[in-house]
PyMOL CGO cylinders between C-alpha atoms (Angstrom):
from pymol import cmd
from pymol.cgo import CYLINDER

trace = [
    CYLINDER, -91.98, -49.56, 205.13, -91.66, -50.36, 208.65, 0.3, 1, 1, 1, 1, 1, 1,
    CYLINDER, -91.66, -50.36, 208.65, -87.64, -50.11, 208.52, 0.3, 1, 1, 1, 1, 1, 1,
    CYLINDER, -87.64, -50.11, 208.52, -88.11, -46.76, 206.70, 0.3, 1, 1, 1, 1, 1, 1,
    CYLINDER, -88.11, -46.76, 206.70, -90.53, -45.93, 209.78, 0.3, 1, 1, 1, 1, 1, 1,
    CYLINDER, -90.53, -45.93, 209.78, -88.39, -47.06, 212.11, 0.3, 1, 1, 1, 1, 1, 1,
    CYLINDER, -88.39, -47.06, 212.11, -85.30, -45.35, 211.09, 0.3, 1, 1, 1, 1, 1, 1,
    CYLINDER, -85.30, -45.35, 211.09, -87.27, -41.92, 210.27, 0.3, 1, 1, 1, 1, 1, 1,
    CYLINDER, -87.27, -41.92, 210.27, -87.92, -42.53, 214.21, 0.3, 1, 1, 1, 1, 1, 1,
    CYLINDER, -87.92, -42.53, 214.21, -84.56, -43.49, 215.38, 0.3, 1, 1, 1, 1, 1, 1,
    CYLINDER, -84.56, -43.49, 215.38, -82.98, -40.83, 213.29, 0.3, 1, 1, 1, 1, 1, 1,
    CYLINDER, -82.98, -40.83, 213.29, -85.22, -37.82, 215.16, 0.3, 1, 1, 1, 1, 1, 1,
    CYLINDER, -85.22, -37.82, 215.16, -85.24, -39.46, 218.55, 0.3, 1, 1, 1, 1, 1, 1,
    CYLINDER, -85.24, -39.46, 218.55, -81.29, -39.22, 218.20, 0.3, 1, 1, 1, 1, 1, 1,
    CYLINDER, -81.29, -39.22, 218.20, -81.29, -35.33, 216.65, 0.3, 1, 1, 1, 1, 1, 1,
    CYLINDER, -81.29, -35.33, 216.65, -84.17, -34.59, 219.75, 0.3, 1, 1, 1, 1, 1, 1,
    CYLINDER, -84.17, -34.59, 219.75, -81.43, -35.70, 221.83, 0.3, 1, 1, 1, 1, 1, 1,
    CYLINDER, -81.43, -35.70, 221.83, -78.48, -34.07, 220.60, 0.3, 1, 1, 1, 1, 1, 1,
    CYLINDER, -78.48, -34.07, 220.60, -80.20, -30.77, 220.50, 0.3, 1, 1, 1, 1, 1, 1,
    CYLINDER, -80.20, -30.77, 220.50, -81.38, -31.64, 223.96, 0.3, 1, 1, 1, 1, 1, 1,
    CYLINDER, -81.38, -31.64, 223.96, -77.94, -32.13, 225.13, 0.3, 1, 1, 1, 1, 1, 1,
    CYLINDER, -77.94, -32.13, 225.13, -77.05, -28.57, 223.60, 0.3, 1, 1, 1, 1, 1, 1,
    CYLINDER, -77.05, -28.57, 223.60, -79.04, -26.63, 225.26, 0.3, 1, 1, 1, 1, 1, 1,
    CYLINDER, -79.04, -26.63, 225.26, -77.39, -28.00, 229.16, 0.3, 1, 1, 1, 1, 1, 1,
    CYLINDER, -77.39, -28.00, 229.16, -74.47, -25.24, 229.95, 0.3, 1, 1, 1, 1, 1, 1,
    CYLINDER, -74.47, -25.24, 229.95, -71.57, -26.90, 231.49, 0.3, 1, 1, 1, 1, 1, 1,
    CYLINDER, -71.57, -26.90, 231.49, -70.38, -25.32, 234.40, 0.3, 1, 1, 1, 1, 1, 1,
    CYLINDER, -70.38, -25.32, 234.40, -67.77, -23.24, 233.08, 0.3, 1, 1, 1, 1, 1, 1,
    CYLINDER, -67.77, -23.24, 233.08, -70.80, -21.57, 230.57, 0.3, 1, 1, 1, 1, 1, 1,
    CYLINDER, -70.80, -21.57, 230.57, -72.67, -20.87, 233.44, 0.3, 1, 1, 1, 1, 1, 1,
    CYLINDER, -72.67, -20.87, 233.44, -69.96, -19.74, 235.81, 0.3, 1, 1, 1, 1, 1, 1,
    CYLINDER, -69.96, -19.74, 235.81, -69.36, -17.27, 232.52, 0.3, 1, 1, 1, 1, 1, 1,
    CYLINDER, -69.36, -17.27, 232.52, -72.95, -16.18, 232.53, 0.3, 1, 1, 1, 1, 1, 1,
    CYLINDER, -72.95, -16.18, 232.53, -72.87, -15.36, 236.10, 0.3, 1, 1, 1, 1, 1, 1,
    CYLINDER, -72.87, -15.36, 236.10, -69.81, -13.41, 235.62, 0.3, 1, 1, 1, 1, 1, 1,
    CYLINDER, -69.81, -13.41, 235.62, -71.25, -11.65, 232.67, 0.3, 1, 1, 1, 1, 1, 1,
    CYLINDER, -71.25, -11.65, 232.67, -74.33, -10.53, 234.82, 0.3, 1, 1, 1, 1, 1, 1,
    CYLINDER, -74.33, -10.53, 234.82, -72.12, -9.39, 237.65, 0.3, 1, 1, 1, 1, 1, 1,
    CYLINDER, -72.12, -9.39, 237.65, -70.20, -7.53, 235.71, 0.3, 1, 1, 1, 1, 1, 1,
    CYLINDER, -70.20, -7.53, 235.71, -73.34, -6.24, 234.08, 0.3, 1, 1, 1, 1, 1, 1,
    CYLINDER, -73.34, -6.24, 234.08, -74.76, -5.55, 237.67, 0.3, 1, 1, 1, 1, 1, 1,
    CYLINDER, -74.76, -5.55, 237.67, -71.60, -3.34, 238.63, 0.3, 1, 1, 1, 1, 1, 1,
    CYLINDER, -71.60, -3.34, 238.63, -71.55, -1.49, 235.82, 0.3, 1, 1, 1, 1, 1, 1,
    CYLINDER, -71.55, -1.49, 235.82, -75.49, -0.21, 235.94, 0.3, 1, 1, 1, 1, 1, 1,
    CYLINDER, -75.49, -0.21, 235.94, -74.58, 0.23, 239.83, 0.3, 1, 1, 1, 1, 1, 1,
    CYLINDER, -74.58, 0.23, 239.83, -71.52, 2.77, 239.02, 0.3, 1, 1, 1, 1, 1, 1,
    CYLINDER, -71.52, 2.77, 239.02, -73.72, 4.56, 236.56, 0.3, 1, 1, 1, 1, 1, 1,
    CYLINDER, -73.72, 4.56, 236.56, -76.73, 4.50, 238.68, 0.3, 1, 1, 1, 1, 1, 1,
    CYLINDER, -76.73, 4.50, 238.68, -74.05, 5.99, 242.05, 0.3, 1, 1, 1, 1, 1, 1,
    CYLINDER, -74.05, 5.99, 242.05, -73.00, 8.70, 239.52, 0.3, 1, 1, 1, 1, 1, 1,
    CYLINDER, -73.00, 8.70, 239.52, -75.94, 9.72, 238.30, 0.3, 1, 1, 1, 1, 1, 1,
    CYLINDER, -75.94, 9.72, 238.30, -77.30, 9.92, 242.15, 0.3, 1, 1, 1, 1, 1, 1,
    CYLINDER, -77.30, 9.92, 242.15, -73.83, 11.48, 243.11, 0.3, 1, 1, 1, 1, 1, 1,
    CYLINDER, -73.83, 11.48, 243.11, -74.65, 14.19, 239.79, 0.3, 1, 1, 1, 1, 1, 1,
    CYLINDER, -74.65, 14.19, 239.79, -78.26, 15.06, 240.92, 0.3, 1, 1, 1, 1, 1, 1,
    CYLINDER, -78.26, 15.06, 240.92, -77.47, 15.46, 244.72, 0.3, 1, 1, 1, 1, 1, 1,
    CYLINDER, -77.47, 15.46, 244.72, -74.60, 17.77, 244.32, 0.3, 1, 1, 1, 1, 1, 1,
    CYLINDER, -74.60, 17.77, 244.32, -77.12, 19.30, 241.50, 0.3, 1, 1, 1, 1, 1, 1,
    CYLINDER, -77.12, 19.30, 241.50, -74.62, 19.07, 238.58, 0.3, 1, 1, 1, 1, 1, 1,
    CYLINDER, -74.62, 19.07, 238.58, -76.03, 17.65, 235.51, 0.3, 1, 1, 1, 1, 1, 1,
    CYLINDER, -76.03, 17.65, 235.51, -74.28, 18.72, 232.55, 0.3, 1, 1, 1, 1, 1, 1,
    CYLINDER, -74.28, 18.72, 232.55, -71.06, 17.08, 231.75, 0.3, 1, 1, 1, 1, 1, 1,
    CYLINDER, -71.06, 17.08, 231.75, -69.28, 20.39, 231.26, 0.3, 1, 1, 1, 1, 1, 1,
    CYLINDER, -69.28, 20.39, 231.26, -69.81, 21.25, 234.89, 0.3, 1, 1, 1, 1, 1, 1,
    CYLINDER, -69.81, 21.25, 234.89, -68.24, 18.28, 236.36, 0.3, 1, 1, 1, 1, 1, 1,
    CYLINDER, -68.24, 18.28, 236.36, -65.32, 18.30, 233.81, 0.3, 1, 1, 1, 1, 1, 1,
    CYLINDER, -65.32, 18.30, 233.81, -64.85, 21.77, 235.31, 0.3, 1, 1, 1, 1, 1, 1,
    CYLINDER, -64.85, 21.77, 235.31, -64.95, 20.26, 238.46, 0.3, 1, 1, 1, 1, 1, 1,
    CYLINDER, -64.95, 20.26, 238.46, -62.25, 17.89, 237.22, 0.3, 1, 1, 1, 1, 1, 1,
    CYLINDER, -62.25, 17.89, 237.22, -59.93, 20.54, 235.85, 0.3, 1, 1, 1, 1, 1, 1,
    CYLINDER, -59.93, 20.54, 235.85, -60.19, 22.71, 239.21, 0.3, 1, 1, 1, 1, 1, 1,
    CYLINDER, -60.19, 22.71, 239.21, -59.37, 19.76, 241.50, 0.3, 1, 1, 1, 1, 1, 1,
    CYLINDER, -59.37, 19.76, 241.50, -56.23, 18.78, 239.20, 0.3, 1, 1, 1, 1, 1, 1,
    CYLINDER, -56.23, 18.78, 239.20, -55.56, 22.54, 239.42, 0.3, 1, 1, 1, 1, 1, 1,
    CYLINDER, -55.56, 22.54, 239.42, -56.07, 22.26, 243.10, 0.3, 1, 1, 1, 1, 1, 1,
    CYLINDER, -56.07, 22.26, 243.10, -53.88, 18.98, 243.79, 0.3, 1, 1, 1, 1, 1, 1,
    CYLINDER, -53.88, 18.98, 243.79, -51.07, 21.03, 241.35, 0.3, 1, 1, 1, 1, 1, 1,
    CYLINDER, -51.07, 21.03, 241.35, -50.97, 23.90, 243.25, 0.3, 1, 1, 1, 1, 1, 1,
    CYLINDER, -50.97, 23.90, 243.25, -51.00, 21.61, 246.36, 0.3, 1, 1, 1, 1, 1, 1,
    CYLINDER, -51.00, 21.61, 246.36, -47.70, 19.87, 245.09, 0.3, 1, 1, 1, 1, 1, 1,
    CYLINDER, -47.70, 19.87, 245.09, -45.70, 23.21, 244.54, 0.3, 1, 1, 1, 1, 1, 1,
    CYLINDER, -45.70, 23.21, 244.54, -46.57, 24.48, 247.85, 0.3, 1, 1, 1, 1, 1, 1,
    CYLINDER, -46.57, 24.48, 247.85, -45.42, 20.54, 249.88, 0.3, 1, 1, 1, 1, 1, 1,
    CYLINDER, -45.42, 20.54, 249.88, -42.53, 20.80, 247.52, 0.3, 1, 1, 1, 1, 1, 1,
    CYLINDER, -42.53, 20.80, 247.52, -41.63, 24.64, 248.70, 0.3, 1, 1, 1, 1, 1, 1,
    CYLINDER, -41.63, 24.64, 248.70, -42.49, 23.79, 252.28, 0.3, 1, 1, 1, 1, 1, 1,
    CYLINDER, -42.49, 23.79, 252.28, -39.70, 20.92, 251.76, 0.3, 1, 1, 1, 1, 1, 1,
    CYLINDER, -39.70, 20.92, 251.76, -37.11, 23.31, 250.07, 0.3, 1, 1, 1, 1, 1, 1,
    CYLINDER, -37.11, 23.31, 250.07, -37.65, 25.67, 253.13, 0.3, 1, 1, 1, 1, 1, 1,
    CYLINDER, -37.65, 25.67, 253.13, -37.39, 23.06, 255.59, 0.3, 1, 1, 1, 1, 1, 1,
    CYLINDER, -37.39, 23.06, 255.59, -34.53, 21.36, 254.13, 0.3, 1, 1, 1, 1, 1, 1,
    CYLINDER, -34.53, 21.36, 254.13, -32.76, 25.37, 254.13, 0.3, 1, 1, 1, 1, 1, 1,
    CYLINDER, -32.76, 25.37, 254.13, -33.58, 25.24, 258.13, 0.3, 1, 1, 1, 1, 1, 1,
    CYLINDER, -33.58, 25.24, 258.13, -32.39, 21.87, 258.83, 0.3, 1, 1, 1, 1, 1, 1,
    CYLINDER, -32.39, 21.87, 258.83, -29.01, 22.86, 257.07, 0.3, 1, 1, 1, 1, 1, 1,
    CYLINDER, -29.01, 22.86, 257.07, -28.51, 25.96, 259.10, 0.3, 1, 1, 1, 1, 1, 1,
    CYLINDER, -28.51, 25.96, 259.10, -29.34, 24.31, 262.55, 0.3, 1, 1, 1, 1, 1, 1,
    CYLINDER, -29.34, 24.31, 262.55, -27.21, 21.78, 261.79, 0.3, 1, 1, 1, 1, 1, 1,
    CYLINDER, -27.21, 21.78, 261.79, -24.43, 24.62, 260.61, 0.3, 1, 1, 1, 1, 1, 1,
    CYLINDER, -24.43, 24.62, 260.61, -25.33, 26.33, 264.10, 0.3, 1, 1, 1, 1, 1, 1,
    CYLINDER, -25.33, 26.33, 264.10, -25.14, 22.63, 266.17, 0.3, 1, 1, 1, 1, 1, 1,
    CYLINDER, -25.14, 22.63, 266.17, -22.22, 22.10, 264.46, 0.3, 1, 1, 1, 1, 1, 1,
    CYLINDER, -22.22, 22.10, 264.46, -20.60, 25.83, 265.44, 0.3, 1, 1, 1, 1, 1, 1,
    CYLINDER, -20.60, 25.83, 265.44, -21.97, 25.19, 269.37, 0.3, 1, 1, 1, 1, 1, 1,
    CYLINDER, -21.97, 25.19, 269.37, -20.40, 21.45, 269.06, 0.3, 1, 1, 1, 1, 1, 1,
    CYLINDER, -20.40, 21.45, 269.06, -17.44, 22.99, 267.85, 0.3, 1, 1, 1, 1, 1, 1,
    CYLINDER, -17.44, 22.99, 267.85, -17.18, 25.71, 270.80, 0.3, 1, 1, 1, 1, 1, 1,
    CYLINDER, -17.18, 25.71, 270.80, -18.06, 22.99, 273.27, 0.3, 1, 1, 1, 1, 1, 1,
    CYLINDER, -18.06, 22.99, 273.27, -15.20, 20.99, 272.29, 0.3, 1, 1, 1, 1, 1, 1,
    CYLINDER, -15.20, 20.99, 272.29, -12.57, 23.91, 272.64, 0.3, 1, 1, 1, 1, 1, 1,
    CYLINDER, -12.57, 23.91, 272.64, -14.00, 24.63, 276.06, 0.3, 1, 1, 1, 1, 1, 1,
    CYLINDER, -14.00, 24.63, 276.06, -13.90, 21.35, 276.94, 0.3, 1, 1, 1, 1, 1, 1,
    CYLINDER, -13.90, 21.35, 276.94, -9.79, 21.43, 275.73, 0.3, 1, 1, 1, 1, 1, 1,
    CYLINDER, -9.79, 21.43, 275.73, -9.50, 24.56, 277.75, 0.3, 1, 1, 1, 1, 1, 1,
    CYLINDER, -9.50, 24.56, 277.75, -10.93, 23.26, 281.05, 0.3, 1, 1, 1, 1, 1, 1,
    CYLINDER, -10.93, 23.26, 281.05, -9.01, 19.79, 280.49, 0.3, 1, 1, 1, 1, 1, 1,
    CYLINDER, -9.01, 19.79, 280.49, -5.50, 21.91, 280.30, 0.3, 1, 1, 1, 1, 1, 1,
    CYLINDER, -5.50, 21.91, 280.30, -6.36, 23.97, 283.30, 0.3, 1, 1, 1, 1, 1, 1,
    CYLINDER, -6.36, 23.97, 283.30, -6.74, 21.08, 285.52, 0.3, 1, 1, 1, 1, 1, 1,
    CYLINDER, -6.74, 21.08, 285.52, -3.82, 19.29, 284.01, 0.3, 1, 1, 1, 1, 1, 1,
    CYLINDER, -3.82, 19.29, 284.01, -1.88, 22.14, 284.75, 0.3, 1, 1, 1, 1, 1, 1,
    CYLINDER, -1.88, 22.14, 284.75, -2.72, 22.93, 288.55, 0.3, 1, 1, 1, 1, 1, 1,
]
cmd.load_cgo(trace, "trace")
């Protein structure tokens, strides 16, 4: 009876133990955790900003800032076709001054030839 006893004993001291040890997190579990709770963290943070960001700008139903959305993509469109007009045009103005440096350079040069002969020739 006492070997019975003794092993009933042995037997939970060693399953106290082992669900003992289970219940320590190793380092990477908690390193995990603490990721898990920062991530958490951000997440209520971004809702909490947007909320905020939604009640001072007095917007609260989704519709309104997904027209909001729209009219800024609307916005950064038109935006785009005007820079790339404002290019076109400026690229057309480059090409005629250089067309008009080019004519000048030109004239320069056969002034330049005329001069040159009239001294060579005195």
């Amino acid at each position: 009876m006492n070997k019975s006893l003794l092993k009933a004993l042995l037997f939970s001291s060693v399953a106290a133990f082992g669900l003992a040890a289970c219940d320590n997190k190793g380092p990477a579990e908690q390193a995990g955790e603490q990721i898990d709770e920062t991530v958490e963290a951000a997440q209520e943070q971004g809702e909490q900003m947007a909320d905020d960001a939604q009640e001072s700008m007095g917007v609260e139903e989704q519709g309104t800032m997904e027209e909001m959305g729209e009219n800024m993509d609307e916005a950064i469109e038109e935006l785009q076709e005007n820079t790339s007009d404002a290019m076109d045009a400026t690229k057309e103005k480059a090409a005629e001054m250089k067309e008009s440096m080019d004519e000048v350079a030109e004239e320069a040069e056969q002034r330049l030839d005329e001069i040159m002969e009239d001294t060579t020739d005195q």
